[in-house]
C-alpha positions in Angstrom: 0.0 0.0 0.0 1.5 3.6 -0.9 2.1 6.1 2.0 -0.7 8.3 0.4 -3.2 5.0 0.4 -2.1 5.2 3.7 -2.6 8.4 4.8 -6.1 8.9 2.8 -6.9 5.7 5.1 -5.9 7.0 8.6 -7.6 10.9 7.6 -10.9 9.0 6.2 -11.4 7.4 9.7 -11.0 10.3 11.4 -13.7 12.4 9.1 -16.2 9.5 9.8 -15.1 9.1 13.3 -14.7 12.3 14.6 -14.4 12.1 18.3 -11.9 9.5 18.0 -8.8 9.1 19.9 -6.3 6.5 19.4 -2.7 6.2 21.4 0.2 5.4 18.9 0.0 1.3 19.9 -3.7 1.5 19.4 -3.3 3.2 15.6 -0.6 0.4 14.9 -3.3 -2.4 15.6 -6.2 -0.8 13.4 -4.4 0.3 10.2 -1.9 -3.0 10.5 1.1 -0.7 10.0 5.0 -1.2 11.5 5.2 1.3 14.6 7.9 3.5 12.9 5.4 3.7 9.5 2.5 4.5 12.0 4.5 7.1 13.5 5.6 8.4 10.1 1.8 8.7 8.7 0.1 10.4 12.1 3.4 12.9 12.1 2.5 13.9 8.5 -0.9 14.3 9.1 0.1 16.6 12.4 2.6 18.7 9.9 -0.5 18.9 8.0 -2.8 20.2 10.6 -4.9 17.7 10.4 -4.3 15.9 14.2 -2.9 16.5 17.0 -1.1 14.9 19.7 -2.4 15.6 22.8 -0.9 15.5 27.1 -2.2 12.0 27.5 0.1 10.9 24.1 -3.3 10.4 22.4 -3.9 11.3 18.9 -7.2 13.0 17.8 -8.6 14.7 14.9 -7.5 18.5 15.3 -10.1 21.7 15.0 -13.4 19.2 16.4 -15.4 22.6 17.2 -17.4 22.2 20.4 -19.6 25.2 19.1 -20.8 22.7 15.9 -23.9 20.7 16.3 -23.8 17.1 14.8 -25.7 18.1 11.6 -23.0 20.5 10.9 -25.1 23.9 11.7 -22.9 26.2 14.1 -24.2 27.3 17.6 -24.7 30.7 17.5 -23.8 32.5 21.0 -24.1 36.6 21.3 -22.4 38.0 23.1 -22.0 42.0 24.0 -19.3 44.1 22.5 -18.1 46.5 24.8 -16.6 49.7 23.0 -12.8 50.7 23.9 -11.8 53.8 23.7 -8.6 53.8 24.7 -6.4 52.7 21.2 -3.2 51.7 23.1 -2.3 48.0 23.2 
């Protein structure tokens, strides 16, 4: 399988999946890849943007807005804008 099969592979389960989170043995036993390939994969897709590593050493699909409903329509929350007018930084 090419390393862009590969990659297509790992990014599709993520889109479908989107809440999951897999720790680097874990991603080895679903997509039946060598740890060092694994590795090599979930690091491009990281350089990419696409996940992320997080504190627990867990990867997961990066940018899941918690402000997004399931059917893809985005929460609306108002807030009030206060004016400044002081224009230092």
């Amino acid at each position: 399988m090419s390393f862009a099969t590969v990659v297509d592979r790992v990014r599709m389960d993520f889109v479908e999946m989107p809440e999951l989170e897999l720790t680097l043995p874990q991603a080895v036993r679903l997509w039946t890849l060598g740890a060092d390939d694994c590795r090599y994969v979930i690091d491009s897709l990281v350089d990419a943007g696409f996940l992320a590593w997080t504190p627990r050493r867990t990867i997961v699909r990066k940018g899941r807005d918690p402000l997004r409903r399931a059917d893809g329509q985005d929460v609306n929350i108002s807030v009030l804008a206060t004016k400044r007018h002081d224009k230092s930084v």
